[in-house]
C-alpha positions in Angstrom: 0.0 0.0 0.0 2.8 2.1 0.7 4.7 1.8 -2.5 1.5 2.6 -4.5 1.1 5.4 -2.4 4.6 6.7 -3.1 4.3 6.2 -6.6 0.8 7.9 -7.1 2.4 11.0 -5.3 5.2 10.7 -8.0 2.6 10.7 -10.8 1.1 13.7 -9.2 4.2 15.2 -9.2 5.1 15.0 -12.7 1.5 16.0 -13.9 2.0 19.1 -11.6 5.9 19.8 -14.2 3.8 19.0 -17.0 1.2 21.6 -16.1 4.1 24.0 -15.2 5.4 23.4 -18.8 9.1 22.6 -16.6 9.1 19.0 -18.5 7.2 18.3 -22.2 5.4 15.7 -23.7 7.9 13.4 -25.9 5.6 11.1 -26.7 1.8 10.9 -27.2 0.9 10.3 -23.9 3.9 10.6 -21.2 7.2 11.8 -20.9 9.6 8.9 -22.0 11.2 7.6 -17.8 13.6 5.6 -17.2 14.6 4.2 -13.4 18.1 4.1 -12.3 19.8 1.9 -10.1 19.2 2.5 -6.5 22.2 2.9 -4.1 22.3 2.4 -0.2 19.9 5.0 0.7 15.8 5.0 0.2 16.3 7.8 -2.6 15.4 6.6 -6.2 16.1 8.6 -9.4 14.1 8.5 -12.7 15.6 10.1 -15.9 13.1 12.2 -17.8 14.2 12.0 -21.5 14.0 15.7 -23.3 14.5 16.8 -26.8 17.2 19.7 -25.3 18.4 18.1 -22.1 17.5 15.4 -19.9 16.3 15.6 -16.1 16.4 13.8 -13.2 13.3 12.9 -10.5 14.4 12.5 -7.2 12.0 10.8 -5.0 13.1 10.9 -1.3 10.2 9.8 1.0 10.3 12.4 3.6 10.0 10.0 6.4 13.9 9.2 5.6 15.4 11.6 3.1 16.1 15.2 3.6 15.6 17.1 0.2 15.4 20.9 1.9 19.0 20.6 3.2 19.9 19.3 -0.3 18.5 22.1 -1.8 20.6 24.7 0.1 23.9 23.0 0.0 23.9 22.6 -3.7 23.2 27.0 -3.7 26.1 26.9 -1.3 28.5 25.2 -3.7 27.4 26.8 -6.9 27.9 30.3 -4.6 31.4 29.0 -4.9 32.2 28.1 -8.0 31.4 24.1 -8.0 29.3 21.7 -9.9 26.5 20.8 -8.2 23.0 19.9 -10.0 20.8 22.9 -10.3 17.4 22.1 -9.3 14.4 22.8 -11.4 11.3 22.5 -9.1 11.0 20.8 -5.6 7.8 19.8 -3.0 10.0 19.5 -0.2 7.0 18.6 1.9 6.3 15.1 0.0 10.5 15.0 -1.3 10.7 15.4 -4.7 13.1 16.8 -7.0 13.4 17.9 -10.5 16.9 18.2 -10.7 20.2 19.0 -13.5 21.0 15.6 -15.0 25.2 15.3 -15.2 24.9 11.7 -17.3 26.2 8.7 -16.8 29.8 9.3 -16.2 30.7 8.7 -12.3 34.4 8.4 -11.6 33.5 4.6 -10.3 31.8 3.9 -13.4 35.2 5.4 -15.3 37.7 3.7 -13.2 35.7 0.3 -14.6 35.8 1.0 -17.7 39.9 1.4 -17.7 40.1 5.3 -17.7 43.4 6.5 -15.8 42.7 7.4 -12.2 45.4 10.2 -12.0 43.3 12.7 -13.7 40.0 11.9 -12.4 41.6 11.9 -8.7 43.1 15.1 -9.2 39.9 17.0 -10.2 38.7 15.8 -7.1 41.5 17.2 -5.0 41.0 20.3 -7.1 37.3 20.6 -5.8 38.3 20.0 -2.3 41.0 21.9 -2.4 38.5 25.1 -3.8 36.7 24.3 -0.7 39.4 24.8 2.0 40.4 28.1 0.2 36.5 28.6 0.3 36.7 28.3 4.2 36.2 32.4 4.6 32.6 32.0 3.5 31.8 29.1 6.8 29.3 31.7 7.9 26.9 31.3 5.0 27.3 27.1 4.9 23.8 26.1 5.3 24.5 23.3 7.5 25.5 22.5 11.3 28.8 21.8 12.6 29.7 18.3 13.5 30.4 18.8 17.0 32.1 16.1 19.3 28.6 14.3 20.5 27.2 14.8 16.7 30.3 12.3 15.7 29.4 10.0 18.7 25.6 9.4 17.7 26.5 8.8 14.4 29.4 6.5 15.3 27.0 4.4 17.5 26.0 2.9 14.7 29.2 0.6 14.7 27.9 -0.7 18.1 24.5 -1.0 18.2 24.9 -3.1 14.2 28.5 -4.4 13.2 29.6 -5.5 17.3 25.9 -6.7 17.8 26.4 -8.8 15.0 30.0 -10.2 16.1 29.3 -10.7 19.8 25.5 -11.1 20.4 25.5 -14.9 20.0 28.9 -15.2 22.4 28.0 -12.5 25.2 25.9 -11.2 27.6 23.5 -8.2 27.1 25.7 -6.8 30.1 28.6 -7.3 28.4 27.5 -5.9 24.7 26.3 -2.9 26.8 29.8 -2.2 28.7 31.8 -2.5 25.2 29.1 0.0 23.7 29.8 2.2 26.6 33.6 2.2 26.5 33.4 2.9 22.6 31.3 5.9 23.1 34.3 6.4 25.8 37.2 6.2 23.9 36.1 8.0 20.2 35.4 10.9 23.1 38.5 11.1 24.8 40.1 11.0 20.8 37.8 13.4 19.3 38.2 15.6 21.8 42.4 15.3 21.7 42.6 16.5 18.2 44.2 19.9 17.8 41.8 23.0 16.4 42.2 23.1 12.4 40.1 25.1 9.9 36.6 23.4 9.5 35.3 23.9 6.3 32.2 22.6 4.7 32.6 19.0 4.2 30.5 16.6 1.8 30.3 13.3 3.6 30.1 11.0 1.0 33.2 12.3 -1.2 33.8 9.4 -3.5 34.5 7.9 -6.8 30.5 6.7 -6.9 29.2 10.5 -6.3 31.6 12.7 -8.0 30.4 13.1 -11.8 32.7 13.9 -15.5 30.8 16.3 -17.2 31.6 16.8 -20.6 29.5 19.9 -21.6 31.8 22.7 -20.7 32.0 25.0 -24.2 35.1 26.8 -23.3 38.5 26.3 -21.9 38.1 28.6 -19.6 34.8 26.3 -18.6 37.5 23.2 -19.2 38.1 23.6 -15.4 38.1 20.5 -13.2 35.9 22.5 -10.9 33.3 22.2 -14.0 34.2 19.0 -14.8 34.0 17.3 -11.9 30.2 17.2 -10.6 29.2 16.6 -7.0 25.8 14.6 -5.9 25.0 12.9 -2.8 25.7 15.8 -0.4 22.8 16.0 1.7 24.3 15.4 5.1 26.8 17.7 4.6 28.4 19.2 7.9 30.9 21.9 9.0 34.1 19.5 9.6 37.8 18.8 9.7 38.7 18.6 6.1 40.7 15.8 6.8 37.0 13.8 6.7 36.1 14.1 2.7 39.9 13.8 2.0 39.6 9.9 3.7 36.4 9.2 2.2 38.1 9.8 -1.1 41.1 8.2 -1.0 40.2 5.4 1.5 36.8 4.1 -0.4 35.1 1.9 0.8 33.9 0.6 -2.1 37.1 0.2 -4.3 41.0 0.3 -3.7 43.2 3.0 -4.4 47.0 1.8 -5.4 49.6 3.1 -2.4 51.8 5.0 -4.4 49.4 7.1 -6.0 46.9 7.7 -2.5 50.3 8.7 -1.5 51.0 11.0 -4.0 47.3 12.8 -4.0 47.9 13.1 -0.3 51.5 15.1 -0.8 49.5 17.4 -3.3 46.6 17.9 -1.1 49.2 19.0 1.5 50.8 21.3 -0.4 48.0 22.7 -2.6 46.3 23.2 0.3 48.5 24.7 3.0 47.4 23.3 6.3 49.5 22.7 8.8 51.1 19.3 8.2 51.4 17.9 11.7 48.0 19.0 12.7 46.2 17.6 9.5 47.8 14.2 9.3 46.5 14.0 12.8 43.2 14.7 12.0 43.2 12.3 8.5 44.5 9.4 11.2 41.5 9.9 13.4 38.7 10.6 10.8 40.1 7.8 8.7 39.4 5.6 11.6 36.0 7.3 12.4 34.8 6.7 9.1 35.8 3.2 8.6 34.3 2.0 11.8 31.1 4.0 10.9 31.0 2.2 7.3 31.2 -0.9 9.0 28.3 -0.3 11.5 26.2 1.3 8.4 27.0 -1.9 5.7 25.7 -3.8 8.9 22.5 -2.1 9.5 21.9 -2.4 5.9 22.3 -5.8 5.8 20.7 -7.0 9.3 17.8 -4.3 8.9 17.2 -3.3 5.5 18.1 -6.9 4.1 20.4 -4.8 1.8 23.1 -7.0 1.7 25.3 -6.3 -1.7 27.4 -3.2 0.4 28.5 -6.4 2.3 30.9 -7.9 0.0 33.3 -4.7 1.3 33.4 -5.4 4.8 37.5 -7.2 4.4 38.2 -3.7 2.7 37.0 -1.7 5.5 38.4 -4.0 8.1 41.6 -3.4 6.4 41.5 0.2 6.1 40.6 0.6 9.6 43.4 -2.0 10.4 46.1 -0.1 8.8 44.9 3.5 10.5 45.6 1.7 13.6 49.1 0.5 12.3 49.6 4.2 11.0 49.3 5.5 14.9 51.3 2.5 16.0 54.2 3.3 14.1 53.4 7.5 14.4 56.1 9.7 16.1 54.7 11.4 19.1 54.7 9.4 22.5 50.6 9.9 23.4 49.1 8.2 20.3 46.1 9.8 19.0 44.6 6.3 18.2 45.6 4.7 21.5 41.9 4.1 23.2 40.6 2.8 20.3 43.7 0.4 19.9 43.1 -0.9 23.8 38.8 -0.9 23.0 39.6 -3.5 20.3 42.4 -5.5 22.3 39.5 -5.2 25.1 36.8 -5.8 23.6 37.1 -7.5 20.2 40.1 -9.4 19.9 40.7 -11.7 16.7 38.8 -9.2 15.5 39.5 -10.2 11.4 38.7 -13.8 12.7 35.3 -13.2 14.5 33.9 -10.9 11.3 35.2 -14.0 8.9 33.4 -16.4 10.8 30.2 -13.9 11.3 30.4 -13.7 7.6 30.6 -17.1 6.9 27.6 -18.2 9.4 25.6 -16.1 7.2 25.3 -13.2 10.2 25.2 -10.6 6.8 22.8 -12.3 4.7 25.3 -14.5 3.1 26.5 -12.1 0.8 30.4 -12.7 1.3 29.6 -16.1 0.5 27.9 -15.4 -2.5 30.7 -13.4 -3.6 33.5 -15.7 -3.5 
């Protein structure tokens, strides 16, 4: 009942761009729509095919989906120079969106298909890069800042989903509820260590999967990377460390990244940039870490929850990312270790850690969808 309530508002909507004359007929009857693939969230996007250009419908029940904040962001970035979609018409109130269509192109999509990744990378460094210079304008980012219990909320999620999921057959409610505890404990005493640094607007979902190549610049002075390279997906954005959208894009989740050349991006990004070293490599340790163990918790939700269970095939990546941030503070060179509580909550709390999440995998604790992948 619900989805054919969802999609009668969606056929309301598009009569209502029909009326408006914002989208034509192209055929006798109806616009010519085709679905796209869904991703992780409850957003779906329809292209509507147009003799000039083509647009996209986004439908995000409000219930879930936040398409006001969306809205404002994508203003924000335009305001300063960047590619995000321009958007057509909107009823926030039911959360839909008649939005700039960028095509097909995403970086991920690219990176399959055997295009270098040097380029693509560095117009994404380019645009994050613009938005540390940007950092003067903080005061008009429509968004909140991501204070220190904003960070803990939204790292519960590796508690209350991925550690259930490893410990709940093995342990006590009592004792699930003291390692939850002393997690929320020891990201505190971390986030709360890390030294001031400019916080700048940051995207939260920086990757190859939602940065765009556009290909309709007419100009070289157009030719830009901060016109080719379009941004979606950026309606959670937050004012943050910039070390955050730096980590999602060269630590994704999703795909691997060779060393030398994650190195390399990160040596530009310092220099281009020009943060303070010391103080920014402290930072990308910690949200590195952050992030990871928050990807783990959310691919577990969506598997346990949601029965989503294809984000699953990515949680040895993310165990090794977050593996080799720990390593990284291990091997850093000041004596009080940024890392340290987090090092002692998994030697506490979840030793064999790599073992327990194999055998959870393999018992089918995510759906089964490592197995299905080997």
């Amino acid at each position: 009942m619900q989805a054919h309530t969802r999609s009668s508002e969606r056929k309301l909507f598009l009569e209502s761009l029909l009326d408006s004359g914002k989208i034509k007929l192209e055929q006798a009857q109806q616009p010519k729509i085709q679905a796209l693939p869904s991703d992780a969230s409850n957003r779906k996007y329809f292209r509507i095919f147009q003799a000039q250009k083509n647009f996209l419908l986004m439908d995000a029940p409000p219930q879930t989906e936040k398409t006001a904040p969306f809205i404002q962001i994508a203003k924000y970035l335009q305001a300063i120079g960047l590619r995000a979609p321009e958007v057509y018409a909107a009823d926030t109130k039911l959360g839909f969106l008649l939005i700039e269509d960028f095509g097909d192109n995403s970086f991920s999509k690219l990176l399959k298909r055997g295009c270098k990744p040097l380029p693509l990378y560095q117009d994404a460094l380019a645009v994050l890069i613009h938005i540390v210079k940007s950092k003067d304008a903080t005061a008009e980012i429509p968004c909140p800042k991501g204070s220190v219990e904003f960070w803990l909320k939204e790292l519960a999620v590796f508690s209350d989903y991925y550690l259930h999921a490893l410990l709940a057959k093995n342990d006590s409610a009592k004792n699930l509820d003291k390692a939850s505890s002393a997690w929320q404990k020891c990201w505190r005493e971390i986030l709360l260590n890390l030294p001031p640094i400019p916080q700048v607007l940051i995207l939260r979902d920086c990757h190859v999967d939602n940065l765009m190549l556009i290909t309709d610049t007419d100009s070289s002075t157009k030719n830009s990377p901060l016109n080719r390279c379009g941004l979606l997906d950026f309606q959670d954005a937050v004012v943050g460390s910039p070390a955050y959208d730096l980590v999602s894009l060269l630590e994704d989740a999703r795909c691997d990244l060779a060393p030398d050349l994650q190195k390399q991006l990160l040596l530009e990004y310092l220099a281009q940039s020009q943060l303070d070293r010391d103080g920014f490599m402290l930072h990308y340790q910690v949200w590195a870490a952050q992030r990871h163990a928050r990807v783990l918790g959310t691919f577990a939700r969506l598997a346990i929850r949601d029965g989503k269970q294809a984000l699953s095939i990515h949680f040895p990546r993310v165990l090794r990312l977050l593996e080799n941030c720990l390593a990284r503070d291990a091997k850093g060179a000041r004596a009080n270790h940024i890392l340290k509580p987090l090092v002692n909550w998994f030697d506490t709390y979840l030793p064999e850690h790599e073992a327990k999440l194999a055998r959870c995998l393999h018992k089918g604790e995510f759906l089964g969808a490592f197995l299905a992948a080997e």
